[in-house]
C-alpha positions as a printed Julia matrix, in Angstrom:
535×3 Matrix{Float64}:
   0.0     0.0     0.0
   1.69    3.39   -1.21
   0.64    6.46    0.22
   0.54    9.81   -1.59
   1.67   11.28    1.61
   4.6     9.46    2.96
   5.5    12.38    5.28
   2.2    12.7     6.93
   1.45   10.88   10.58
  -2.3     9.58   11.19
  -3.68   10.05   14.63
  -5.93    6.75   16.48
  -9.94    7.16   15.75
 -10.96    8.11   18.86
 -12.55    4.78   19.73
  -9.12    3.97   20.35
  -9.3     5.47   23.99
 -11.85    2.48   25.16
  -9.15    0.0    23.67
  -6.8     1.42   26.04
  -8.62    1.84   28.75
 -10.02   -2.1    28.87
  -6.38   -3.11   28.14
  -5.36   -0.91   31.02
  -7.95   -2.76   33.57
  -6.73   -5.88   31.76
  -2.9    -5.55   32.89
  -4.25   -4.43   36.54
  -6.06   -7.44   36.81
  -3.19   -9.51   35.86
  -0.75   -7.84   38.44
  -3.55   -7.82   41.17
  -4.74  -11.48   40.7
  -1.99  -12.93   42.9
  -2.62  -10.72   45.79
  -6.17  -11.99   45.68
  -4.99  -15.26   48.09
  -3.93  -13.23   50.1
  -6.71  -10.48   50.51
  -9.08  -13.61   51.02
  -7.42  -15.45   53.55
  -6.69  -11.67   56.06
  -9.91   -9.91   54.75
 -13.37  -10.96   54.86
 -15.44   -9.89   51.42
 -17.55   -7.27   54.09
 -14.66   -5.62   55.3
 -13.01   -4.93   51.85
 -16.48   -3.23   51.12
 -16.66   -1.01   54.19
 -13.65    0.26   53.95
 -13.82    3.9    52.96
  -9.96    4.11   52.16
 -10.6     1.17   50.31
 -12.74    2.31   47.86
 -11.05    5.97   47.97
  -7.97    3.41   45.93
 -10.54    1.91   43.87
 -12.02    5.78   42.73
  -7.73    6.92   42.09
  -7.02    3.65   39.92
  -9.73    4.45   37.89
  -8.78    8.18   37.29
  -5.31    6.83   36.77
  -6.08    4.64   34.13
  -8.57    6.81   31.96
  -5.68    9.28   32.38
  -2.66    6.48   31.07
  -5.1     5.5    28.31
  -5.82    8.97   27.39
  -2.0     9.52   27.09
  -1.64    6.05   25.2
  -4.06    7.2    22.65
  -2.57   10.7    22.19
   1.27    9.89   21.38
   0.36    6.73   19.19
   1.13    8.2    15.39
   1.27    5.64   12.71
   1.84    5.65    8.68
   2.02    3.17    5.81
   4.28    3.63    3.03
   6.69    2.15    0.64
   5.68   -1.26    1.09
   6.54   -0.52    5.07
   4.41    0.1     8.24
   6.1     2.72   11.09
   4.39    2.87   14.46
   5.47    5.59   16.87
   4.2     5.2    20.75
   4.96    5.52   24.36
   4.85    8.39   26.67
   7.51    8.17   28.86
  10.05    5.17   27.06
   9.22    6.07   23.58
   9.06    3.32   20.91
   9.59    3.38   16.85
   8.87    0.16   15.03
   9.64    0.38   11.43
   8.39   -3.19    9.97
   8.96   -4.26    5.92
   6.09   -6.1     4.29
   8.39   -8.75    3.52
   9.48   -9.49    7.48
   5.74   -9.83    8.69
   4.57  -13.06    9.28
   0.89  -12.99    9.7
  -1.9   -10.34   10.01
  -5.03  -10.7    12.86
  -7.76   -8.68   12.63
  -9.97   -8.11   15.69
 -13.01   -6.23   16.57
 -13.83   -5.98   19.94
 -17.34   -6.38   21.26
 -17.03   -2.36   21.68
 -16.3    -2.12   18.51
 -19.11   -3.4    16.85
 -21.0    -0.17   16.44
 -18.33    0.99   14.61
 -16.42    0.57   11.29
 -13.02    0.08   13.21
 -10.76   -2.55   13.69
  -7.76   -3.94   15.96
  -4.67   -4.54   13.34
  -2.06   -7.37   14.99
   1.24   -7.42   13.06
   3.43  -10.36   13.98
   6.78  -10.32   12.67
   9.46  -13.58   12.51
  11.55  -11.74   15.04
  10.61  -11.77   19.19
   7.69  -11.01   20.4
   8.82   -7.77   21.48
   8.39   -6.8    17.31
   4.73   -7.2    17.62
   3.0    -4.31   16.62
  -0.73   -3.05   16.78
  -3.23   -0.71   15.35
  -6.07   -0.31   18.0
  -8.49    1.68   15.79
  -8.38    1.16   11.87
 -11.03    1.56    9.58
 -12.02   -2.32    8.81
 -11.88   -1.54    4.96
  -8.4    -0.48    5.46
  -7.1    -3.46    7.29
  -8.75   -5.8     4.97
  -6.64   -3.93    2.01
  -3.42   -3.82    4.09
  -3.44   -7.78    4.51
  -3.96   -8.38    1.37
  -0.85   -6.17    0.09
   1.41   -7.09    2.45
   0.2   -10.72    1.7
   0.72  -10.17   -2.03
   4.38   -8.58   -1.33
   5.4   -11.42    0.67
   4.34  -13.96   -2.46
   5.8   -11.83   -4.69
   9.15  -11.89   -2.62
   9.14  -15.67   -1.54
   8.84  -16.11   -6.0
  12.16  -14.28   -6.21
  14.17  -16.09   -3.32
  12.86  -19.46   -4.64
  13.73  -18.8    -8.2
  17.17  -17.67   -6.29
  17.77  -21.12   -4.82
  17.09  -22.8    -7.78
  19.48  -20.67  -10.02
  21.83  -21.84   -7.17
  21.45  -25.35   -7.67
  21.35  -25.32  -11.47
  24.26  -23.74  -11.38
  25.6   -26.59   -9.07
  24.7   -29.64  -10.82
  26.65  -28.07  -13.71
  29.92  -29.31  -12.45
  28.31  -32.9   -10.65
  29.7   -35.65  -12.93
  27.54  -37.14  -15.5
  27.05  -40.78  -13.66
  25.24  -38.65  -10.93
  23.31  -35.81  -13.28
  20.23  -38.5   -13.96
  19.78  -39.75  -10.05
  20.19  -36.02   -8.78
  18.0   -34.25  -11.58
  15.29  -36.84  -10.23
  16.05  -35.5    -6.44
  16.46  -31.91   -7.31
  13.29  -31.8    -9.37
  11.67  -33.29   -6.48
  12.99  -31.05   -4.08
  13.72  -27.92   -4.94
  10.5   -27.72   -6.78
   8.4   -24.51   -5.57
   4.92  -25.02   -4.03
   2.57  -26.2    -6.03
   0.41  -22.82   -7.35
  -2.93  -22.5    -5.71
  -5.46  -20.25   -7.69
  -6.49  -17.01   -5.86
 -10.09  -17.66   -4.65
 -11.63  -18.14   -1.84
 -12.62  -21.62   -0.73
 -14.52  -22.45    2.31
 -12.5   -25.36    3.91
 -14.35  -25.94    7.04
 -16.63  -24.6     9.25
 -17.91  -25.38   12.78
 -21.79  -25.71   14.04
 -23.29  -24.8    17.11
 -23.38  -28.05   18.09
 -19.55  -28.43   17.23
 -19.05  -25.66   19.17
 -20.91  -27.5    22.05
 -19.07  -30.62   22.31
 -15.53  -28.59   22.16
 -16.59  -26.84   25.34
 -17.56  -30.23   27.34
 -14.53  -31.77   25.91
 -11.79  -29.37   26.23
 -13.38  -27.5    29.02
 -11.41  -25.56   31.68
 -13.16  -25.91   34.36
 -10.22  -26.67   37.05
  -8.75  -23.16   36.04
 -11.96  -21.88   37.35
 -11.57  -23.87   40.55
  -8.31  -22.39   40.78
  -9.23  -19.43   40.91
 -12.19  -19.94   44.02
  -9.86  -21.86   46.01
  -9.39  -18.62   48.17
 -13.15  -17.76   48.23
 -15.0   -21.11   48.93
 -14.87  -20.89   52.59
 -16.88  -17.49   51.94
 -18.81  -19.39   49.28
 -19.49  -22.59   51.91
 -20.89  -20.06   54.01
 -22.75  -18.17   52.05
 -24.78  -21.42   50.82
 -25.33  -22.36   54.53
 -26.64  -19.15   55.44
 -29.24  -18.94   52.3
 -30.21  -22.45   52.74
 -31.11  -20.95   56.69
 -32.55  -18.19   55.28
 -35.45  -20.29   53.57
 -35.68  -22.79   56.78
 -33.59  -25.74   55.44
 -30.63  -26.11   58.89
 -28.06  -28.43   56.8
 -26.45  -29.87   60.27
 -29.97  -31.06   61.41
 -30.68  -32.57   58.1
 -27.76  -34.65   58.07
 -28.15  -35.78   61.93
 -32.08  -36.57   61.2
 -31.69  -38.4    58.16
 -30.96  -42.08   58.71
 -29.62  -43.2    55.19
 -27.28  -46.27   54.24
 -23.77  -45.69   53.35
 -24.6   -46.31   49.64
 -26.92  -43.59   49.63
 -25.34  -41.52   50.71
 -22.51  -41.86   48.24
 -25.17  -42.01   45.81
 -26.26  -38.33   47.48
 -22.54  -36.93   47.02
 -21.86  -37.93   43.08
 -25.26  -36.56   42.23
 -24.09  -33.23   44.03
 -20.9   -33.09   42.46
 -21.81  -34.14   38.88
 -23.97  -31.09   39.35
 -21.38  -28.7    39.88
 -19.37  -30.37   37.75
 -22.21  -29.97   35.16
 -22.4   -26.37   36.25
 -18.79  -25.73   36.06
 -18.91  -27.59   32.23
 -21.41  -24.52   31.06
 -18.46  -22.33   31.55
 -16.34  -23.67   29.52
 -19.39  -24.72   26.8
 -19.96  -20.38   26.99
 -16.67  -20.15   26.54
 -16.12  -22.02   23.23
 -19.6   -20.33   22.03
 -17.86  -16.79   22.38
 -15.02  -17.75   20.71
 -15.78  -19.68   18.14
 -19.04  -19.09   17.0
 -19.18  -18.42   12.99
 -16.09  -20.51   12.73
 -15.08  -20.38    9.07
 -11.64  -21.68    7.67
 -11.1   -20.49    4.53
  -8.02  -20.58    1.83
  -7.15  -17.6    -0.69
  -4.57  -18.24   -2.59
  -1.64  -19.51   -0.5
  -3.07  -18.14    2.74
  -5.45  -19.46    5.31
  -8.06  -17.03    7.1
  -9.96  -18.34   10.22
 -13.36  -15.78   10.81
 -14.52  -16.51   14.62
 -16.07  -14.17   17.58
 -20.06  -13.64   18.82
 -19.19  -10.99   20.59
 -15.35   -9.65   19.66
 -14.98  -10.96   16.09
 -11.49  -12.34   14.96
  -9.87  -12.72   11.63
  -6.81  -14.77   12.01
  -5.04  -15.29    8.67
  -0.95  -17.39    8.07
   0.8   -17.91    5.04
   0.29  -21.89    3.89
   4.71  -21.53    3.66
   5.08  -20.15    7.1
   3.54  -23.37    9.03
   5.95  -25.25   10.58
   3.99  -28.34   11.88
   0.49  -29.6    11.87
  -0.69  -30.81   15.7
  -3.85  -33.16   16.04
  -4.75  -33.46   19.71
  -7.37  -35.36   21.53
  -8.32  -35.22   25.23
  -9.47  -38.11   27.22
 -13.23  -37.0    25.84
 -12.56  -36.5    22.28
 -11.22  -40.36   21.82
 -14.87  -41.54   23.05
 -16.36  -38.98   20.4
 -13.73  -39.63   17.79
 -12.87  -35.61   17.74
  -9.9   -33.79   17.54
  -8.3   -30.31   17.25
  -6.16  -29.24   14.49
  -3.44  -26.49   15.19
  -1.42  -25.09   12.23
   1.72  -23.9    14.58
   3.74  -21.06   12.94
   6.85  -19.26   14.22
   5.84  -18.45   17.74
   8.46  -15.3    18.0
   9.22  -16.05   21.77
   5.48  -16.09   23.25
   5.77  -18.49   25.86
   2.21  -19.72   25.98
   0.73  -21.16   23.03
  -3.3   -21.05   23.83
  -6.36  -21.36   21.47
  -6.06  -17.57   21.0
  -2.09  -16.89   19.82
  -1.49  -15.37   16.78
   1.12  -18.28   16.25
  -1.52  -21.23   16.3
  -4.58  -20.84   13.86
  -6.91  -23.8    15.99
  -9.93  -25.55   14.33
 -11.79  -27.0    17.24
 -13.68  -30.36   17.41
 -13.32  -31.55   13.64
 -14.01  -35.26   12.74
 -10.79  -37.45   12.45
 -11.64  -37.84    8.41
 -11.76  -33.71    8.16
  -8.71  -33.59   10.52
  -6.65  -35.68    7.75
  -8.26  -33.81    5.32
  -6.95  -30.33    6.58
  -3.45  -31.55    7.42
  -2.92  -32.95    3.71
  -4.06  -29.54    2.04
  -1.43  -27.9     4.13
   1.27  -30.26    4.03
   0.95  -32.45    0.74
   0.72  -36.52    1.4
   0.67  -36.11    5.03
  -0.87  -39.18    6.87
  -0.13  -38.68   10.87
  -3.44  -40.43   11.73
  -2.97  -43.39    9.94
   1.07  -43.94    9.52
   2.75  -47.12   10.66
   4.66  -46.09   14.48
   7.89  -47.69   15.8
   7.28  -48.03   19.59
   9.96  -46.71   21.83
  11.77  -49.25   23.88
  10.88  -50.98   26.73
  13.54  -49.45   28.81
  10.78  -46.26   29.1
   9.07  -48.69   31.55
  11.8   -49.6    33.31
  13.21  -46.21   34.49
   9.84  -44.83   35.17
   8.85  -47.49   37.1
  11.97  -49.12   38.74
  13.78  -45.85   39.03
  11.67  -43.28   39.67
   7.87  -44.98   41.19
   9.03  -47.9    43.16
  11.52  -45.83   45.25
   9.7   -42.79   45.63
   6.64  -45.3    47.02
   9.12  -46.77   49.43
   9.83  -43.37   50.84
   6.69  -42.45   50.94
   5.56  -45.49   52.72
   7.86  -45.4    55.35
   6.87  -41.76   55.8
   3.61  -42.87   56.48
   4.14  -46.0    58.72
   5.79  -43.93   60.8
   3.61  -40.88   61.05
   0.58  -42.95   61.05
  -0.99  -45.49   63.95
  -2.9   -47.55   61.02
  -1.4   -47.59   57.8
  -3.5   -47.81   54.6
  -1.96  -50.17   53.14
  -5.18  -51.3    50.56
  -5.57  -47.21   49.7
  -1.36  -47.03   49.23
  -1.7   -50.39   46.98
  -4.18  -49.4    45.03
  -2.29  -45.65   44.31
   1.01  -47.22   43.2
  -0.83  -49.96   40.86
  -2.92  -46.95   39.2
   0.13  -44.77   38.66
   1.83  -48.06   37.42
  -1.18  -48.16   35.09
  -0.46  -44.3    34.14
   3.09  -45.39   33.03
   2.23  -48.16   30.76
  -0.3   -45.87   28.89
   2.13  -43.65   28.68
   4.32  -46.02   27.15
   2.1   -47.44   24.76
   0.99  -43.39   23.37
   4.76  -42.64   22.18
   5.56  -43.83   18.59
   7.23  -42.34   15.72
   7.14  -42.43   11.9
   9.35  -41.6     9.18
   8.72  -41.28    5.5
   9.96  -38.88    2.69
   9.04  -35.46    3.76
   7.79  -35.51    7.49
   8.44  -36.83   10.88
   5.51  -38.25   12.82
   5.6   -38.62   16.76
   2.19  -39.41   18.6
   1.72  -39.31   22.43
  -0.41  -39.1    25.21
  -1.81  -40.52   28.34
  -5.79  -41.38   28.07
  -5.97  -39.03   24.68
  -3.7   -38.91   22.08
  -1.54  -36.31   20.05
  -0.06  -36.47   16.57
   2.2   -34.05   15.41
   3.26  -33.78   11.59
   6.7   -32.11   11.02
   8.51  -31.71    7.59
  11.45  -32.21    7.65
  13.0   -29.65    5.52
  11.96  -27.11    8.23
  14.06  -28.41   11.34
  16.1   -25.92   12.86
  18.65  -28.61   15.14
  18.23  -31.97   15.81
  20.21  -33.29   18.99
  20.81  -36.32   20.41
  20.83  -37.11   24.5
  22.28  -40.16   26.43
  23.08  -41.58   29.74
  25.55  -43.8    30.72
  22.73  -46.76   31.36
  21.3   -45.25   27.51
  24.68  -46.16   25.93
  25.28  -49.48   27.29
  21.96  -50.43   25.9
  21.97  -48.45   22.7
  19.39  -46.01   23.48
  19.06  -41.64   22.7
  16.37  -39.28   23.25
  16.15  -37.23   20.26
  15.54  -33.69   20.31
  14.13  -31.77   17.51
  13.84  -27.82   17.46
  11.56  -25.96   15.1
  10.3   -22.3    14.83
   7.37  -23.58   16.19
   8.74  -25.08   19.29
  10.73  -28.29   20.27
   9.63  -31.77   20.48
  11.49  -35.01   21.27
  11.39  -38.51   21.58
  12.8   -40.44   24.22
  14.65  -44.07   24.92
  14.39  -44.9    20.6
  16.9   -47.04   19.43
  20.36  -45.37   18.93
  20.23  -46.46   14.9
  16.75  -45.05   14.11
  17.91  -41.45   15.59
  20.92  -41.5    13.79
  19.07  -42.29   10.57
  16.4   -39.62   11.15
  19.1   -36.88   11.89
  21.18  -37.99    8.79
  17.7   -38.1     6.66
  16.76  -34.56    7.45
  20.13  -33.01    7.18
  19.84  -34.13    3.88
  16.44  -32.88    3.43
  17.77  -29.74    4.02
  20.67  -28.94    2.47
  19.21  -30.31   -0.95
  15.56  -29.02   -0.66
  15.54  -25.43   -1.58
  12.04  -24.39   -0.22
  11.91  -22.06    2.17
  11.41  -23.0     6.04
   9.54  -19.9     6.08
């Protein structure tokens, strides 16, 4: 996008100020989250309310933070020009981010449920670099942001065409001077390998989309309801309490209940898992909400070379990654989504130094709850001939078992059970039998979930404990491949291999010293001779 006014600064819409001021609250609420333990355990709920210097705090933060955001929104100055994007901001440590087309790696588009009356939008620039490079437009005119993706998306094409046909020169020019025994088997390799990808016409195609009754069964399976438990651990003595003293309120005395009722012990257990699948029911709706909010008018669609996920009820998202820039395809399944046969599909990117990797990151584009057949669907129009799901897996070895259970379980339950014995008059020694045999049990799933596959172009490891994940990773894209061994590993001929990618690491341990060495050797080749670019 040129502008006829390079020169020229542009000022925020003024809808920019709420952006601040909810990000604002958003960063006090992260700082002041872990002094909420500590509040609830000293201070009652009624005390923090009827405290007048209390709420004379509560009445300064707010000034303070319409007055930061006000001050956010006035020194932010941005302009786009020259196939480039500058961003001035800061009020007391000033920042200038000068970003090329070329070195972006994907564009998100956001509108904010306070942005829906309005034609603005929330531009997220992510560049290859750290996450520090991240740059973003809190109030653009939708139109615009829409037409600034797409050039910067059709720059970036235009510049991956020249540094392919670059590479290729380079290995033309190469196998020149290769002798003429080897022209015929490396014209074969180079033709498959430094062959560009294949050219996908510019329209838009609706790969997949999700229902609200996809949507439904994504929140019950991948719910996160023990984060919210997490966080009422310091309120449910208040909570306790305040059930008692509303079940008093309308004549129901718990304590006399429970003394007057005469039930058998199978009742009452009966009693207890009805309560608790309740709340556990309860909690569920949560997380079902959850998913609904974020997900609802999933659509996955591919223009061109580039993949565009449109989510959001309330705060609409447009996530969009170049089809070159993924670096590995994850299929994961919880416990639940095995029973249902569902799985999610992540297409992982560069993740320029975020630590976390959530549904949300503009490194992971996520397609919730998709049928294992759509799953293997999505994964081969990303990465041609991929076949995770159904590949053939070499099972680590056995010695897996043997250090997790003879090294690290059996001692650590010896310990444990002296500890007891001694602290203890009776010792449980059905409850303490029945604890080591289940995390025995826990082991040998574990050990069965971890296999690997090799063919031409990608690396397959799958894992897991009661669900399973698959992750597809070609191999042309590996950034360091290591190899780690003990002194027991060596005698037995044993590694765990590491892999590093922009996406992340991965590894697989206690394989067979032969099969690592093979897979290292395999994608070292891969790529020095495979011209593509890893990004």
């Amino acid at each position: 996008m040129k502008d006829s006014r390079p020169a020229r600064w542009a000022r925020l819409a003024p809808w920019a100020l709420i952006y601040f001021f909810v990000r604002q609250l958003k960063e006090l609420a992260q700082g002041m989250i872990y002094a909420i333990p500590a509040l609830a355990v000293s201070v009652s709920v009624s005390d923090l309310f009827n405290n007048t210097w209390l709420m004379a705090g509560i009445a300064l933060l707010i000034i303070s933070t319409l007055t930061t955001a006000f001050l956010r929104f006035w020194f932010f100055r941005y302009r786009v020009y020259e196939e480039q994007i500058e961003i001035q901001s800061g009020v007391v440590a000033k920042t200038h981010i000068n970003l090329p087309f070329w070195r972006i790696q994907n564009i998100k588009i956001e509108r904010p449920w306070y942005y829906r009356l309005s034609t603005y939008a929330v531009l997220i620039i992510d560049t290859a670099g750290s996450a520090t490079e991240e740059a973003t437009i809190v109030a653009i005119p939708q139109a615009s942001a829409i037409a600034l993706r797409d050039t910067v998306s059709a720059v970036k094409a235009q510049h991956s065409e020249v540094s392919d046909s670059r590479s290729t020169d380079k290995d033309t020019h190469r196998n020149i001077y290769s002798n003429q025994d080897q022209d015929q088997d490396q014209d074969q390799n180079t033709h498959a390998n430094t062959s560009p990808e294949p050219h996908i016409a510019n329209t838009a195609d609706v790969l997949n989309s999700r229902t609200l009754s996809d949507l439904v069964l994504h929140g019950m399976t991948n719910n996160r309801i023990w984060i919210l438990l997490g966080v009422l651990t310091p309120f449910l003595d208040d909570l306790s309490q305040w059930g008692v003293n509303w079940l008093s309120q309308h004549g129901i005395e718990p304590e006399q209940l429970i003394q007057n009722m005469s039930l058998p012990w199978w009742q009452w257990a009966a009693l207890v898992l009805t309560g608790a699948s309740f709340i556990i029911a309860l909690l569920m709706l949560f997380s079902v909400c959850g998913a609904i909010l974020t997900y609802y008018g999933f659509t996955l669609t591919r223009e061109g070379g580039r993949y565009i996920r449109r989510s959001g009820l309330l705060s609409q998202q447009e996530v969009s990654i170049q089809r070159s820039r993924v670096q590995r395809i994850t299929i994961r399944q919880s416990a639940l989504d095995v029973l249902v046969k569902r799985a999610n599909v992540s297409f992982e990117q560069n993740r320029n130094g975020q630590r976390d990797n959530n549904e949300g990151s503009a490194a992971r584009l996520l397609i919730p709850s998709v049928t294992l057949e759509q799953a293997a669907s999505l994964t081969t129009d990303v990465l041609s001939h991929a076949h995770s799901l159904y590949a053939s897996f070499w099972k680590i070895h056995t010695a897996f078992l043997f250090h997790h259970l003879l090294i690290r379980l059996f001692p650590l339950a010896i310990v444990v059970g002296v500890l007891l014995n001694v602290k203890l008059q009776s010792f449980p020694t059905a409850s303490f039998v029945v604890g080591i045999a289940l995390c025995a049990i826990l082991i040998l799933m574990r050990f069965l979930r971890w296999g690997y596959a090799l063919d031409q172009e990608y690396l397959y490891i799958r894992k897991g404990l009661i669900g399973k994940t698959y992750h597809t990773i070609p191999l042309f894209k590996l950034q360091q491949v290591a190899m780690q061994q003990s002194v027991m590993m060596r005698r037995k001929g044993l590694v765990h291999l590491k892999i590093i990618l922009a996406s992340g690491a991965a590894h697989i341990p206690f394989m067979e010293h032969r099969h690592a060495q093979y897979i290292m050797d395999y994608a070292l080749f891969k790529c020095e001779s495979d011209a593509r670019s890893w990004m």
